[in-house]
Residue frames relative to the residue before (quaternion, step in Angstrom):
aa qw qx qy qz dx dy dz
X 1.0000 0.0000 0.0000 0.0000 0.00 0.00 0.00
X 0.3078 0.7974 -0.5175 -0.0399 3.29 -0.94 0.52
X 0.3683 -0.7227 0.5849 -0.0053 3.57 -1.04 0.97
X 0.1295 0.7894 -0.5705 0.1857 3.13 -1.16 1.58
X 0.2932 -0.7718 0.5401 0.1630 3.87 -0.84 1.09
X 0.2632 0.7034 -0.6447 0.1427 3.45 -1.37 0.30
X 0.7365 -0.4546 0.4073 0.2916 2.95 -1.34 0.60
X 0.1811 0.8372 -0.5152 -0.0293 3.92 -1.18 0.33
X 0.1695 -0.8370 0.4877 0.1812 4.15 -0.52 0.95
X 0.2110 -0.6788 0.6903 0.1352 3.91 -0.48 1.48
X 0.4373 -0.5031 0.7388 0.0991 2.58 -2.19 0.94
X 0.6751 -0.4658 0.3805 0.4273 3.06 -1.55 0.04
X 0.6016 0.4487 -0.3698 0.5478 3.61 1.15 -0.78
X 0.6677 0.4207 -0.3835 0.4797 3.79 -0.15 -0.47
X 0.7368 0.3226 -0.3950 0.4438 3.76 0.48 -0.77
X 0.4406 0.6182 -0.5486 0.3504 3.86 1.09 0.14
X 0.7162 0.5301 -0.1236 0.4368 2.93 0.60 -1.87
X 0.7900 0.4277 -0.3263 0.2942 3.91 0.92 0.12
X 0.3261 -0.6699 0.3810 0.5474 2.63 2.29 -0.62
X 0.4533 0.6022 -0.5330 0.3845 4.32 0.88 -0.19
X 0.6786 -0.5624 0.4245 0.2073 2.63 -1.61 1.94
X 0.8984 -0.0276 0.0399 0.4365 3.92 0.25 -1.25
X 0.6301 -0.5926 0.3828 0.3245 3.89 -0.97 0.17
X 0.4650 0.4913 -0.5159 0.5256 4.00 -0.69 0.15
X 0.9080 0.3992 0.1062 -0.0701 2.01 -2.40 -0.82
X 0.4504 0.7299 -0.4280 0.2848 4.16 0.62 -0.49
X 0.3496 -0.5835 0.7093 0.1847 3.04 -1.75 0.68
X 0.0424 0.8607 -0.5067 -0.0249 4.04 -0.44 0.65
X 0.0011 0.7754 -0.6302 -0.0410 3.30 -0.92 1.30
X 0.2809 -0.8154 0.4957 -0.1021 2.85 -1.30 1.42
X 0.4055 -0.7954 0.4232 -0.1543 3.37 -0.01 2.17
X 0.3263 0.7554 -0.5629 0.0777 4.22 -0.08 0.91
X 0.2223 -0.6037 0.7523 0.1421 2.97 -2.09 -0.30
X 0.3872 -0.6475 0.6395 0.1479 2.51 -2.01 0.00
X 0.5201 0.7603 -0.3017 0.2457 3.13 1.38 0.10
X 0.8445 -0.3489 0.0815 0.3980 3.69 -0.83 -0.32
X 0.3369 -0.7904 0.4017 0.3168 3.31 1.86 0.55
X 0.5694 -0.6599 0.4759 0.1174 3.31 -1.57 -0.21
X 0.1987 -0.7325 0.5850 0.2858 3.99 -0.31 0.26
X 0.7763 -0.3250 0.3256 0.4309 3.40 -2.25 1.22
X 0.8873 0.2362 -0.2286 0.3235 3.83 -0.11 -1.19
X 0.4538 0.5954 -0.4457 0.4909 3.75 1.20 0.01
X 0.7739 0.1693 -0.1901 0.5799 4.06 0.65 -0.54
X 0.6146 0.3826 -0.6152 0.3120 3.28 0.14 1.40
X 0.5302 0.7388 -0.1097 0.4013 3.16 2.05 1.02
X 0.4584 0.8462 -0.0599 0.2650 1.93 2.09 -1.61
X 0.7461 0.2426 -0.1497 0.6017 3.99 0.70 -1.12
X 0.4630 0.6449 -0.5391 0.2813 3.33 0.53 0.38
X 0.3247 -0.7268 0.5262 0.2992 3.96 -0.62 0.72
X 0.8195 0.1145 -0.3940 0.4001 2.83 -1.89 1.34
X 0.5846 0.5277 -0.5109 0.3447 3.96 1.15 0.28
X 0.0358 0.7638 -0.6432 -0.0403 3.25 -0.81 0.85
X 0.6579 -0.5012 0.5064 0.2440 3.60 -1.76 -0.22
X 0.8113 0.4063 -0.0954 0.4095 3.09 0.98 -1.86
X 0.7000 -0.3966 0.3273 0.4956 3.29 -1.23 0.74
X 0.6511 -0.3122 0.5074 0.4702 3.30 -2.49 0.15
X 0.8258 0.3737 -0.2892 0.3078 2.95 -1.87 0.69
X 0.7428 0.3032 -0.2154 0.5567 4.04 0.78 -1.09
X 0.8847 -0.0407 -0.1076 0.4517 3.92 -0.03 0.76
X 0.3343 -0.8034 0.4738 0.1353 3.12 -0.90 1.16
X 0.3224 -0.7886 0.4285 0.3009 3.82 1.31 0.69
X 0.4611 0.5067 -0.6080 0.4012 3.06 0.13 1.54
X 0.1975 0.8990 -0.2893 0.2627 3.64 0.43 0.57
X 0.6945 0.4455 0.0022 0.5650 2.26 0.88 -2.48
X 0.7134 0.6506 0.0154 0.2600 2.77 0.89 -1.99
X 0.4242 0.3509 -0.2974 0.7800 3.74 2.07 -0.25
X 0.7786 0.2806 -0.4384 0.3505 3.42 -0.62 -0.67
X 0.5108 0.5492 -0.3825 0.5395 3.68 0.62 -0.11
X 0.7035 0.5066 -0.2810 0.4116 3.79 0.60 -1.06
X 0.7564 0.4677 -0.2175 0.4022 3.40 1.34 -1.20
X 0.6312 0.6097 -0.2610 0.4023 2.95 1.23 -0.89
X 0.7110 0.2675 -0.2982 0.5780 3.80 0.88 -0.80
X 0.4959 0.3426 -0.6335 0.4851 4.07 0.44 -0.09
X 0.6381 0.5017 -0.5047 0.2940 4.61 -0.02 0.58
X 0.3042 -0.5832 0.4887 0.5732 3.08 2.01 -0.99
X 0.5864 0.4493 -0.6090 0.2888 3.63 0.25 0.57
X 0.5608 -0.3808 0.7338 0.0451 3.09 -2.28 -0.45
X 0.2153 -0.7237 0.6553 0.0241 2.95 -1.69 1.65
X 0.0575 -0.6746 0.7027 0.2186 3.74 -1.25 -0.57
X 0.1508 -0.7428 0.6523 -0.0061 3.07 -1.11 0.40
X 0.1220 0.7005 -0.6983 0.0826 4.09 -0.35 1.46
X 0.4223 0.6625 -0.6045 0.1314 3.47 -1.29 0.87
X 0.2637 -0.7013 0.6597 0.0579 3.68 -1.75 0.31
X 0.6364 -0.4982 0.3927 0.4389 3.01 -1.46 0.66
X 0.9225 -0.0079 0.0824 0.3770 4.04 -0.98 0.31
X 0.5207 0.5177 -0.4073 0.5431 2.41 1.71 1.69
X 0.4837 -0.6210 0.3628 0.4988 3.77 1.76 0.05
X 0.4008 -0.5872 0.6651 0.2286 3.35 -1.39 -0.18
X 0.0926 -0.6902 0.7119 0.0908 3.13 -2.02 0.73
X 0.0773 -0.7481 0.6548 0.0752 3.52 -1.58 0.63
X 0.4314 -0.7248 0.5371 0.0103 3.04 -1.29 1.30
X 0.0384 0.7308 -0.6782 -0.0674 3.88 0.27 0.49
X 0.0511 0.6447 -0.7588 -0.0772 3.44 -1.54 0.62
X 0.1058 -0.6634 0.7384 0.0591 3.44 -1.74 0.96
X 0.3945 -0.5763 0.6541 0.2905 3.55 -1.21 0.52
X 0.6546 -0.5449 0.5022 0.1491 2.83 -1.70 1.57
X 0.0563 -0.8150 0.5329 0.2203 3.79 -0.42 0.25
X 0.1492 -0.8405 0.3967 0.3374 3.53 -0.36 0.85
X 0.8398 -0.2343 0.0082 0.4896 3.77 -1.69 -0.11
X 0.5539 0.6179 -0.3487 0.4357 4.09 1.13 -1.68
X 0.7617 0.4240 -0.2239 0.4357 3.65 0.53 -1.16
X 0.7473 0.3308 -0.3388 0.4662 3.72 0.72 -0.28
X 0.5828 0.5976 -0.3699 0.4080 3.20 1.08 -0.19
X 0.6416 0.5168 -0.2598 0.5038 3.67 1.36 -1.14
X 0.6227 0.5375 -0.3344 0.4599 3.37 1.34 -0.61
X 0.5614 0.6768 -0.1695 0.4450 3.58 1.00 -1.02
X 0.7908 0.2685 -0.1894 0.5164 3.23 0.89 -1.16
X 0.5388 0.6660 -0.3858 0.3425 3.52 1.13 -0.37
X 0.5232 0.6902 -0.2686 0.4215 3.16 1.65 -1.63
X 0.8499 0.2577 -0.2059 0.4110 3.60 0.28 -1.60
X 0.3881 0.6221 -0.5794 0.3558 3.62 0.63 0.87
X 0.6276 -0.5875 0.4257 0.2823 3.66 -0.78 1.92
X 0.0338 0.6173 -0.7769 -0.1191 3.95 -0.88 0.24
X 0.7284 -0.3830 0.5281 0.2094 3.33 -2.05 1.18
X 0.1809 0.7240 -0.6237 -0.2325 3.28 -1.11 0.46
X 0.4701 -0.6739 0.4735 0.3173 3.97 -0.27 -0.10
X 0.2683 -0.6277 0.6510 0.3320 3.66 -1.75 -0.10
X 0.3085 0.6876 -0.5865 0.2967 3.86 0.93 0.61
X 0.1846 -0.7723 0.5489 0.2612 3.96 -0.61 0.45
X 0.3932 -0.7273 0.5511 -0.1131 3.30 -1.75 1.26
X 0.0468 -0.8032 0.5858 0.0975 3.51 -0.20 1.17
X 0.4894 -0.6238 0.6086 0.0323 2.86 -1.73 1.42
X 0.1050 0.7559 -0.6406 0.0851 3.48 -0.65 1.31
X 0.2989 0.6962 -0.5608 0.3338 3.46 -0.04 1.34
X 0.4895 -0.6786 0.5216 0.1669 3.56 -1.42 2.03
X 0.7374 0.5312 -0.2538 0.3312 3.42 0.88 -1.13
X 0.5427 -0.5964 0.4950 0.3236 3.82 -0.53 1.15
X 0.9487 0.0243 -0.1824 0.2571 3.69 0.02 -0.94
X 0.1552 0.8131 -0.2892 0.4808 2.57 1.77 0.62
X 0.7338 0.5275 0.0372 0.4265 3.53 0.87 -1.72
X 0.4234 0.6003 -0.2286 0.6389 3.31 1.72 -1.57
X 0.9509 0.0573 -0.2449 0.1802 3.45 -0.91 -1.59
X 0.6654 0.5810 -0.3461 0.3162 3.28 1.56 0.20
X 0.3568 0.4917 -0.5560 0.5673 3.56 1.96 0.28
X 0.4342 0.7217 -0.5022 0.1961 4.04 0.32 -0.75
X 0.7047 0.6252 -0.0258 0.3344 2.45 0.91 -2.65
X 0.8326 0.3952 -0.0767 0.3804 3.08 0.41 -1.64
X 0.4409 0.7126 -0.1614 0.5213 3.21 1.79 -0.15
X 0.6653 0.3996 -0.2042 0.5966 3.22 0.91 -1.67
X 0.8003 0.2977 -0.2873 0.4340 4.07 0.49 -0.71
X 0.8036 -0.3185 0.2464 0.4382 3.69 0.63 0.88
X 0.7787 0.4782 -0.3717 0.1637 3.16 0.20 -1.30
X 0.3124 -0.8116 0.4304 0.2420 3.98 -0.34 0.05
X 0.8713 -0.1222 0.1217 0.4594 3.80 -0.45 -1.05
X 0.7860 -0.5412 0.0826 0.2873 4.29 0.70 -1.12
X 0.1010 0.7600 -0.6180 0.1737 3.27 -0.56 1.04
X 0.7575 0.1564 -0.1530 0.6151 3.48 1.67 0.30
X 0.2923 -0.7158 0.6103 0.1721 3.79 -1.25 0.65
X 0.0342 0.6623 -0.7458 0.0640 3.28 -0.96 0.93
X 0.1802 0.7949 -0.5358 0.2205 3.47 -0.40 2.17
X 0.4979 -0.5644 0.4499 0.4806 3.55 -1.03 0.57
X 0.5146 -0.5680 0.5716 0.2930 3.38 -1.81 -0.12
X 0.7994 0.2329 -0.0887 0.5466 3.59 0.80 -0.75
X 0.2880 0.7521 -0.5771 0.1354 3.71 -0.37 1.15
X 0.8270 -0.3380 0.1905 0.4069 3.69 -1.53 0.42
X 0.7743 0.2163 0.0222 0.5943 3.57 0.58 -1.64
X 0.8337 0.1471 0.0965 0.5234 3.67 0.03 -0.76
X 0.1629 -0.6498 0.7399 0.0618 3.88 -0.43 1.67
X 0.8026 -0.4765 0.3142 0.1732 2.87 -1.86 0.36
X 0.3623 0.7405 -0.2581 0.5038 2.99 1.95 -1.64
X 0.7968 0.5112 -0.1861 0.2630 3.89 -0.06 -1.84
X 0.5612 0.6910 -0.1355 0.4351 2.67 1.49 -1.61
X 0.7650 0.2735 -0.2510 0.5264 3.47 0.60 -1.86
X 0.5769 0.5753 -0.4471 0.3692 3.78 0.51 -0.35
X 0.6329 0.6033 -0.1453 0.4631 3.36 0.77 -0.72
X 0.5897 0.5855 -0.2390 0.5024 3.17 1.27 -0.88
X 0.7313 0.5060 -0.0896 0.4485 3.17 0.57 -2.15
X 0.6550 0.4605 -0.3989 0.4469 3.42 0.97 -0.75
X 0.7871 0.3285 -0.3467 0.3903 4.10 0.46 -0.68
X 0.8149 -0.4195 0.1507 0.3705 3.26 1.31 1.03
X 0.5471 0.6614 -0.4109 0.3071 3.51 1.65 -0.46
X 0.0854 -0.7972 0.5767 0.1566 3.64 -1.01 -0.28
X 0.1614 0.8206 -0.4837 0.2582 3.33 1.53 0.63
X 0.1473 -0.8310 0.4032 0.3538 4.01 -0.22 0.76
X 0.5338 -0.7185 0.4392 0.0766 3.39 -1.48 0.18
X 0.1346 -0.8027 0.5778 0.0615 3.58 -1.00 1.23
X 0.1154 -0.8193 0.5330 0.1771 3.32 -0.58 1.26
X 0.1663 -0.8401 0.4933 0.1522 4.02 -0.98 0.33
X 0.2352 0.9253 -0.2933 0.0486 3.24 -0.64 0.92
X 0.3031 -0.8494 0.3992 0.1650 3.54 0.17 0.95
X 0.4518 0.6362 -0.4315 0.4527 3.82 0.92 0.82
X 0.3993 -0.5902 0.5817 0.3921 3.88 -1.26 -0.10
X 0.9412 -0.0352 -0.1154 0.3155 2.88 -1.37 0.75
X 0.1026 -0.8742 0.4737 0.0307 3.49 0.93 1.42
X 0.5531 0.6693 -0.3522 0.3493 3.51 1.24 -1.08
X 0.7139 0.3332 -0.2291 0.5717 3.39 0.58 -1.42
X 0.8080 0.4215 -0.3338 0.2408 3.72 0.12 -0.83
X 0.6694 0.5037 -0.2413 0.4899 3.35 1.74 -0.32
X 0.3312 -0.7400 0.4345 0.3924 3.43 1.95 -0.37
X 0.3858 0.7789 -0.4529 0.1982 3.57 1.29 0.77
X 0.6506 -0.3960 0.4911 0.4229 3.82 -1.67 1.45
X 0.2478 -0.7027 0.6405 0.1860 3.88 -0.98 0.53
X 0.6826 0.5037 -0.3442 0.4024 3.61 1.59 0.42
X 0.5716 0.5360 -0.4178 0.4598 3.14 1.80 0.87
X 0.3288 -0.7996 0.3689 0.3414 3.54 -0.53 0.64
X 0.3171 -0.8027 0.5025 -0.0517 2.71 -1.98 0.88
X 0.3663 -0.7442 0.5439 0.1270 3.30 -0.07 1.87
X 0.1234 -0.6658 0.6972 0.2355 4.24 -1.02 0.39
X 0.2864 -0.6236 0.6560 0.3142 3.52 -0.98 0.64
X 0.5445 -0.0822 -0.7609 -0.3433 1.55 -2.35 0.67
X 0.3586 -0.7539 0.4886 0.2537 3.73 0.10 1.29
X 0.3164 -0.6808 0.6342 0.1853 3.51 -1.82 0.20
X 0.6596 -0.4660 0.3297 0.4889 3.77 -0.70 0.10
X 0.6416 0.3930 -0.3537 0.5557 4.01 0.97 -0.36
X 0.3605 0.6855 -0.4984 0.3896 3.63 1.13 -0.50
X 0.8717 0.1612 0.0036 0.4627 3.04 -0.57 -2.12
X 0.6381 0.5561 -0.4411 0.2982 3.87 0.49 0.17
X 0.6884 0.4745 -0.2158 0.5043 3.26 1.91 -1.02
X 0.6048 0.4678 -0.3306 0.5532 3.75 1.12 0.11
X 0.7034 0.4487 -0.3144 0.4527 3.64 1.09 -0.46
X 0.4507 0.5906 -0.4375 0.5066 3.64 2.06 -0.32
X 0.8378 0.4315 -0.2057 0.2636 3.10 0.33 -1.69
X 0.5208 0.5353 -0.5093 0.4276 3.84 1.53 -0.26
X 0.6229 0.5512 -0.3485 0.4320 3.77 0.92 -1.12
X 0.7646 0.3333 -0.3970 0.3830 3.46 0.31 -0.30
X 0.5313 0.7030 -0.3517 0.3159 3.16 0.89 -0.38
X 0.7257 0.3935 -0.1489 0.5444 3.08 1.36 -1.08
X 0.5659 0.6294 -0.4108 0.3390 3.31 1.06 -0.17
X 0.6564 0.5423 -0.1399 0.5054 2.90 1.86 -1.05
X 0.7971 0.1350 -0.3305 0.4870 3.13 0.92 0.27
X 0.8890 -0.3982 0.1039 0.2010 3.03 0.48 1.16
X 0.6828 0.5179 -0.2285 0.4619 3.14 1.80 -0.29
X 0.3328 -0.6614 0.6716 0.0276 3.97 -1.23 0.71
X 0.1517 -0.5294 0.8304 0.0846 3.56 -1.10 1.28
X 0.5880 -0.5688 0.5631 0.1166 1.97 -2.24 1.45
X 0.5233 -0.5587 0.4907 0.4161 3.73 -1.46 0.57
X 0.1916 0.7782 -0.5796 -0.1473 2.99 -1.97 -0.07
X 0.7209 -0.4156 -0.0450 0.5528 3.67 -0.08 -0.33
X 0.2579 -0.7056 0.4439 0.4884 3.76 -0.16 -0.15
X 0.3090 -0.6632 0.6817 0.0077 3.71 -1.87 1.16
């Protein structure tokens, strides 16, 4: 394996062919092997979700598919050079951001979000994942549930199941789905009226979408129902 950073400038053809938002400019990391590479029609598949390669049971093709999600929710761009029993390369591009843009970002960041003493179940597969968002939600008051904030895609139980399951024994508690894949909507078969945090979120991320579902409902009028806190 080996992994290397440098600098890279997309045309308009190259920035087709990566999926990157604009031309100029790019940070590029660059990801190989030596392994059993790939054939022309296996890697025009490749970021689709739920395609995988490997037998039932060893990979849930979603991999590709998140790292593909994060990258373009930055405005970057992938490549992809490989052959059969020649390994595989990947090309990450990210657009340089210049001083106006990190600064506006910077200052947006340190603007206080609301936190609340409403309580908030945490439905999240990932160990540390789980840690820094009970942290979070902790540090701003909030406690156990009058709101879900859950992944979409876990081992036993997707999120999708979860809210259905809910709704069926009568609850009406609303819901945050999170997810770090492309197109979670279509691949999870998700209501496009539930919201939907993309990882990777930041601490204003998930605090200012979890303010703004609670007030909403407060404002009109509605109360999730209690239950245990997770």
């Amino acid at each position: 394996l080996r992994i290397d950073t440098g600098r890279a400038h997309l045309s308009e053809e190259r920035r087709q062919v990566s999926g990157a938002r604009r031309l100029g400019d790019h940070v590029c990391l660059t990801v190989g092997d030596t392994g059993i590479g790939m054939d022309a029609e296996t890697q025009t598949r490749i970021f689709e979700p739920f395609f995988t390669t490997k037998p039932p049971g060893k990979g849930t093709g979603l991999g590709l598919a998140t790292v593909y999600g994060l990258v373009t929710q930055h405005g970057g761009g992938i490549e992809v050079e490989s052959e059969p029993g020649k390994g595989t390369r990947f090309r990450i591009f990210f657009p340089i951001a210049d001083g106006a843009t990190a600064r506006a970002r910077a200052r947006a960041e340190d603007v206080p979000v609301r936190g609340g003493r409403e309580t908030v179940l945490l439905v999240e597969d990932d160990d540390q994942l789980r840690r820094a968002a009970k942290r979070i939600l902790e540090g701003a008051g909030y406690q156990g549930v009058q709101l879900v904030f859950s992944d979409v895609v876990m081992p036993r139980l997707s999120g999708r199941a979860l809210y259905d399951a809910a709704r069926r024994e009568g609850f009406t508690t609303p819901f945050l789905f999170a997810s770090g894949y492309s197109d979670p909507e279509r691949a999870a078969k998700l209501d496009p009226t539930i919201p939907l945090l993309n990882k990777p979120w930041t601490e204003s991320d998930l605090l200012g979408r979890i303010r703004e579902i609670l007030d909403r409902e407060k404002g009109e009028g509605r109360g999730g129902a209690s239950a245990a806190t997770a």
